[in-house]
C-alpha positions in Angstrom: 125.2 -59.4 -156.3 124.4 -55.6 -155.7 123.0 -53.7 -158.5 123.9 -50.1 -159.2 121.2 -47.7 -160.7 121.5 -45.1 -162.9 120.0 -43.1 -165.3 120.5 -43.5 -168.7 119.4 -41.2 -172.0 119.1 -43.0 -175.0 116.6 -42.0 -178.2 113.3 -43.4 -178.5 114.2 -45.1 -181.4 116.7 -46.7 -180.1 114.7 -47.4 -177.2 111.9 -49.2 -179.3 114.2 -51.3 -181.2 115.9 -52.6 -177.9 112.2 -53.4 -176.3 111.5 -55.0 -179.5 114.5 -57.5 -179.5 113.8 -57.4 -175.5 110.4 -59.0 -176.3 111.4 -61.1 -178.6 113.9 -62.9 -176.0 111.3 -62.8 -173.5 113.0 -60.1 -171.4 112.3 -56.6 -170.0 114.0 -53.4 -171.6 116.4 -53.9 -168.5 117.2 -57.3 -168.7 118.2 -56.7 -172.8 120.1 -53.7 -172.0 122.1 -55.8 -169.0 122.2 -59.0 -171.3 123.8 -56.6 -174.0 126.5 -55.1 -171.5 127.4 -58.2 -170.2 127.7 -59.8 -172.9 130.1 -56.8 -174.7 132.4 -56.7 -171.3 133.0 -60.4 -171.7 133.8 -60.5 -175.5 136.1 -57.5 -175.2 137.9 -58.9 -172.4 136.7 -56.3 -169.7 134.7 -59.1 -167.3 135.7 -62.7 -166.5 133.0 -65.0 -167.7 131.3 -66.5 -164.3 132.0 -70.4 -164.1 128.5 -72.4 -164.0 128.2 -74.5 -161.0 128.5 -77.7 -162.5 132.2 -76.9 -163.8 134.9 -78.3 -161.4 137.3 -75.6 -160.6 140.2 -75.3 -162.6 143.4 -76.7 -160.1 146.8 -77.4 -161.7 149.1 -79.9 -160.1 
């Protein structure tokens, strides 16, 4: 998968909480912030979760 960049303002403190938590899950600033999108898009509806390759494909009939 292609990934876009961008730039993106946000407040230091904001920025200092998220590399804390980052740290804590033992990911960059980057990975949190994608983990945190991702996550939001799926639970709102906006993105398919991906199937894991151990699940059989869902075929009716």
């Amino acid at each position: 998968m292609a990934k876009k960049s961008f730039v993106l303002r946000i407040d230091e403190d904001t920025f200092k909480a998220i590399e804390k938590w980052a740290a804590d899950e033992f990911r960059s600033a980057n990975g949190q912030l994608e983990y945190i999108i991702d996550k939001a898009l799926k639970e709102a509806g906006r993105k398919k979760e991906e199937k894991k390759k151990d699940e059989p494909e869902d075929t009716e009939g």
